[in-house]
C-alpha positions in Angstrom: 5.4 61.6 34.0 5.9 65.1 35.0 3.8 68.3 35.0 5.3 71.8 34.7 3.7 74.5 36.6 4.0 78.2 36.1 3.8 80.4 39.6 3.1 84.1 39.4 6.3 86.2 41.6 6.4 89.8 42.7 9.5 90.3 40.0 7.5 88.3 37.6 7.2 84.8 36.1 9.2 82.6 37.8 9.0 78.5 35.9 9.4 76.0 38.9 9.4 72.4 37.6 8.1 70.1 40.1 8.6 66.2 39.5 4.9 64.8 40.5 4.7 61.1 41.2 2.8 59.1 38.4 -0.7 58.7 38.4 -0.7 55.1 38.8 0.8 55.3 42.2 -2.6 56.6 43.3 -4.3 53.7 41.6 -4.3 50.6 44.2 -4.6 47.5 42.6 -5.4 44.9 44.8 -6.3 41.3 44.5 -9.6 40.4 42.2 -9.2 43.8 40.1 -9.4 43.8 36.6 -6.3 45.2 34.9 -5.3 46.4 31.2 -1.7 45.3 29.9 -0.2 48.6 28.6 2.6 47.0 26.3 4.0 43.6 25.4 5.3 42.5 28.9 7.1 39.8 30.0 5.7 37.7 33.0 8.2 36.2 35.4 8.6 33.0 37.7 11.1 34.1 40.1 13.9 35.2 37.9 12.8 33.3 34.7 10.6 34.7 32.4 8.0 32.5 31.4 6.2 34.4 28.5 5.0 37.8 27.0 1.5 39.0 27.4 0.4 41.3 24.6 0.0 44.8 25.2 -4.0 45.6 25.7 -4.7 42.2 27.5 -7.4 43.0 30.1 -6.8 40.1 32.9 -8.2 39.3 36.4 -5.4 40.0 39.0 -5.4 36.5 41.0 -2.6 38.0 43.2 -0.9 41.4 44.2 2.5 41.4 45.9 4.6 44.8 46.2 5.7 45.8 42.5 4.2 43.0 41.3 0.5 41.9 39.9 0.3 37.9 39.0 -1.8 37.2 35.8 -2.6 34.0 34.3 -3.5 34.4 30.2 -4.0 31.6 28.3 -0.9 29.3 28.9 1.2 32.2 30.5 1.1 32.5 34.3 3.4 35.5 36.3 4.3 38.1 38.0 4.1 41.5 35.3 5.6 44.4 37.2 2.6 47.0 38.1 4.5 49.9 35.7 3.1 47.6 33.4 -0.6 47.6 34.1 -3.6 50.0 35.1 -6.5 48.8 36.7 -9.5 49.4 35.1 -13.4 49.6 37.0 -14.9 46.6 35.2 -13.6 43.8 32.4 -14.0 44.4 29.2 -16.7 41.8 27.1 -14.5 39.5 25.1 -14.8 39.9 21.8 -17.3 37.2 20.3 -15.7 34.5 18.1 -17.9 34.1 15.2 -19.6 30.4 14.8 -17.5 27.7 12.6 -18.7 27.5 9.4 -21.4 25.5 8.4 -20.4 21.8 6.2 -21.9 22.8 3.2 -22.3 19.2 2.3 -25.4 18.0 2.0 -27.3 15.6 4.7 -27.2 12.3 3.9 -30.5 11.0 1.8 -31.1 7.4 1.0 -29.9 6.2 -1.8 -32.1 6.4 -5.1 -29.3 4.7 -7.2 -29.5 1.1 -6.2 -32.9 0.5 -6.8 -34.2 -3.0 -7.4 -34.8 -2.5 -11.5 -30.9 -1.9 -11.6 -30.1 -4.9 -9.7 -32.7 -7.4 -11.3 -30.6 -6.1 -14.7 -27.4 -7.1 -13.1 -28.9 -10.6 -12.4 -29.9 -10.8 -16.1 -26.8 -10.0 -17.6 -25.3 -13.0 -15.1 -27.6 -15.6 -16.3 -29.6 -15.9 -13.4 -33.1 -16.6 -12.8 -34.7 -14.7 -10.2 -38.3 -13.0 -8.8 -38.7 -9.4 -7.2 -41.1 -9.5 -4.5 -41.9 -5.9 -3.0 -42.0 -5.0 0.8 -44.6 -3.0 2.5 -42.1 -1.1 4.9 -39.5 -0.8 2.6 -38.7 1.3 -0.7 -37.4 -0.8 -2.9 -38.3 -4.6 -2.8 -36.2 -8.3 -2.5 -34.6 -10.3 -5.6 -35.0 -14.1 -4.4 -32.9 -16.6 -7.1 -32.5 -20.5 -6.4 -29.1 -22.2 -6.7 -28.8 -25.9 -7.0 -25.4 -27.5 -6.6 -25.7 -30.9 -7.8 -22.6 -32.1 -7.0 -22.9 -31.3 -3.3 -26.3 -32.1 -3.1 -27.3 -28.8 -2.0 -30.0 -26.4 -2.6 -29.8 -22.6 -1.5 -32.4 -19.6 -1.8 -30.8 -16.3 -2.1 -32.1 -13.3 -0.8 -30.9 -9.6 -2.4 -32.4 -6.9 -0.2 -31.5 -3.3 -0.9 -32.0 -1.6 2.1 -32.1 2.0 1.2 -33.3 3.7 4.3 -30.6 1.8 6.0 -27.9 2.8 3.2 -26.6 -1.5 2.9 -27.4 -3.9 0.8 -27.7 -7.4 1.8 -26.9 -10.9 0.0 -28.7 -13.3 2.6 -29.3 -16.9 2.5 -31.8 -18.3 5.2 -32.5 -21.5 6.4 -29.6 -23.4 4.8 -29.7 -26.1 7.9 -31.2 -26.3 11.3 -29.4 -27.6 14.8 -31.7 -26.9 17.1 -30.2 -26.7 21.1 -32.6 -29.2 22.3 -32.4 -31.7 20.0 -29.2 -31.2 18.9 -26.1 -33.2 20.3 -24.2 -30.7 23.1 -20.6 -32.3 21.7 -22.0 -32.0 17.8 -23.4 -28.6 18.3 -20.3 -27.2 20.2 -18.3 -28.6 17.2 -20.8 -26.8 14.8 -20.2 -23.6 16.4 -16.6 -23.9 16.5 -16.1 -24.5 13.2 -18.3 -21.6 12.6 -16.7 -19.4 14.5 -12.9 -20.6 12.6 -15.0 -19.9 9.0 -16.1 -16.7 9.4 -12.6 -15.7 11.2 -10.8 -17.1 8.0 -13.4 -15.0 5.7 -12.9 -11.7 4.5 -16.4 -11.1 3.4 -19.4 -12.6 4.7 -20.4 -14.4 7.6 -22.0 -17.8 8.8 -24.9 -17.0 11.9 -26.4 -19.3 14.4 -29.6 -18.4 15.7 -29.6 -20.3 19.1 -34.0 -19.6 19.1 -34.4 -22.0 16.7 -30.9 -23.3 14.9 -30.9 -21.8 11.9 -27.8 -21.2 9.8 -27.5 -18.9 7.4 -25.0 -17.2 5.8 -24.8 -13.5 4.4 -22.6 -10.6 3.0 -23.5 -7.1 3.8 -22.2 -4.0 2.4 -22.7 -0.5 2.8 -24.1 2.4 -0.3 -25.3 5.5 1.5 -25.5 7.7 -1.8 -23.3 5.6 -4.1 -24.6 3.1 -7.0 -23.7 -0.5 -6.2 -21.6 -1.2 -9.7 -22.2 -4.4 -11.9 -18.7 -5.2 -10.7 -19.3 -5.0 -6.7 -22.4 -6.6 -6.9 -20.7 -9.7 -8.6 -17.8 -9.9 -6.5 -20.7 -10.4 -3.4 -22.7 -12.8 -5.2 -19.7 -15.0 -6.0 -18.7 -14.6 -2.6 -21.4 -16.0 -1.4 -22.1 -19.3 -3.9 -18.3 -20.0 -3.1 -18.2 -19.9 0.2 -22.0 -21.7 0.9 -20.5 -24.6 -2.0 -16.9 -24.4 0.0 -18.3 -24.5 3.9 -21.9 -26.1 3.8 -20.8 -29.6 2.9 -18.0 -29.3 6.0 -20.7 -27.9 8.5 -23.3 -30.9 7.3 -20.5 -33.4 8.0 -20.0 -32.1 11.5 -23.7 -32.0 12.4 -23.9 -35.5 11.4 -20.9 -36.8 12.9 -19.0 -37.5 10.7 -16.3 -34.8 11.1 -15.0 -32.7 13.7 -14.0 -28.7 13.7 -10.4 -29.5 14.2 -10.3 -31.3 10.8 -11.1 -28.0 9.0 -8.9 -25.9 11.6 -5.7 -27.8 10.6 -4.0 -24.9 8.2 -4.6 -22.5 11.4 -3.4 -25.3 14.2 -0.4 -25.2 12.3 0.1 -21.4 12.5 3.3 -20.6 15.0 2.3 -18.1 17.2 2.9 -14.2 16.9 7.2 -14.1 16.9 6.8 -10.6 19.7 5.0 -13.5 21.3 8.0 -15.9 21.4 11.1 -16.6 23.7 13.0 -17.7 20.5 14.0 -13.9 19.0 17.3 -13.4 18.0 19.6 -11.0 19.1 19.4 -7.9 16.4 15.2 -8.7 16.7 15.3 -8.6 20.5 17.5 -5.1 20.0 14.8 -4.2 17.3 12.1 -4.6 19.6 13.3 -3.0 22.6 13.9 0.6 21.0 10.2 0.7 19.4 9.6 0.2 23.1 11.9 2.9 24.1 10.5 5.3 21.4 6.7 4.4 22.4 7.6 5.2 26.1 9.5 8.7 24.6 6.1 9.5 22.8 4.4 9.4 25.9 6.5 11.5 27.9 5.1 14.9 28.0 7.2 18.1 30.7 5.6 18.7 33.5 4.9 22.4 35.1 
């Protein structure tokens, strides 16, 4: 910038124009001051310009050098020529970001829909025979129902527990054998467990349990309902799940407690599984090829430019 200035002569006004040095030249900036971006500049690595920091930034200096201030901004870090600053005596408060909104969705409640009435309706319109016994802790009460299957000689109680403060519902059935651990063959028990262990990984829904305090077996299907309504449909699909698999798997377990069977002749149809083929030597060529450039492009994914 320049200022004119008008001197007074014997022979009368005489206008002198005298070029004045800009005002920033007086301003030292050094190291730790706070500093206001003028305009959109460019800040430089060397020759390379590495970004553009809006005009009106206000920005620590980390380092002064010459001509040059070095400012880091968000992801931009450089050099901005000191034309392109003024220092200022203190930093500016950065604007407060107002607080995300607020989910409007509503906290999660127990559920008031699968209540024990609706459930002991669902029974009735199976055909099933059944008693509701309430629970002091608990909002809603139990369903208990009996099942006989004659032709396996076995007799199951059925549990229906509608655990609404926990948002599940549970199908258990207690007590279906015991094998205790010390009375209990070690080679007969180990074989019980294993063929356990095989059922319930060959199971989509439900699951055998051990309790090792006392032996118990029993077998359950557990799903969850928060705020929905268990539907006539759902809750038939578990119960069927359950008589299936307790008419399919109890009869097996009983013959290898007693001996007469082993795990490994119910594991046959997963014995006979070949193993995973990415697990194999035996890949052919074009599946060998396949295989290599998904691990090309995973290790491509993972390659992120360094500074």
């Amino acid at each position: 910038m320049a200022r004119r200035i008008l001197i007074a002569g014997g022979g009368g006004w005489l206008g002198i124009v005298l070029l004045v040095l800009p005002v920033w030249a007086t301003e030292r900036i050094s190291q730790g001051d706070w500093v206001r971006v003028i305009s959109d500049s460019p800040a430089k690595i060397e020759r390379e310009v590495v970004g553009t920091i809006p005009g009106g930034t206000v920005a620590e200096a980390k380092y002064v050098q010459g001509e040059w201030v070095f400012l880091e901004v968000g992801d931009v870090r450089g050099w901005v020529h000191r034309s392109r600053v003024e220092r200022i005596s203190h930093p500016e408060p950065e604007p407060v970001c107002p607080p995300p909104p607020v989910s409007q969705e509503p906290a999660g409640k127990p559920n008031s829909g699968t209540t024990l009435e609706l459930l002991s309706r669902y029974m009735d319109r199976l055909g099933y025979k059944h008693a509701t016994v309430t629970e002091p802790l608990e909002q809603e009460g139990v369903i208990i129902a009996g099942f006989r299957f004659v032709d396996k000689d076995l007799q199951v109680t059925v549990q229906i527990d509608p655990i609404v403060e926990k948002g599940c519902l549970l199908f258990n059935v207690p007590r279906i054998f015991h094998a205790p651990v010390g009375t209990t063959s070690p080679d007969r028990l180990l074989e019980l467990l294993k063929a356990i262990g095989y059922f319930n990984y060959s199971i989509i829904l439900g699951k055998f349990c051990y309790d090792p305090r006392d032996g118990e077996v029993s077998f359950g299907v557990n799903i969850a309902i928060d705020d929905s309504v268990v539907t006539f449909a759902q809750f038939k699909h578990c119960l069927d799940v359950v008589l299936s698999e307790l008419e399919d798997k109890v009869p097996k377990l009983r013959a290898i407690l007693a001996g007469e069977a082993s795990a490994s002749d119910f594991m046959k149809p997963l014995l006979q599984i070949q193993p995973a083929r990415f697990f194999t030597t035996s890949l052919s060529d074009w599946e060998r090829s396949a295989l290599a450039e998904e691990v090309r492009l995973i290790h491509l994914q993972d390659a992120v430019p360094r500074e």
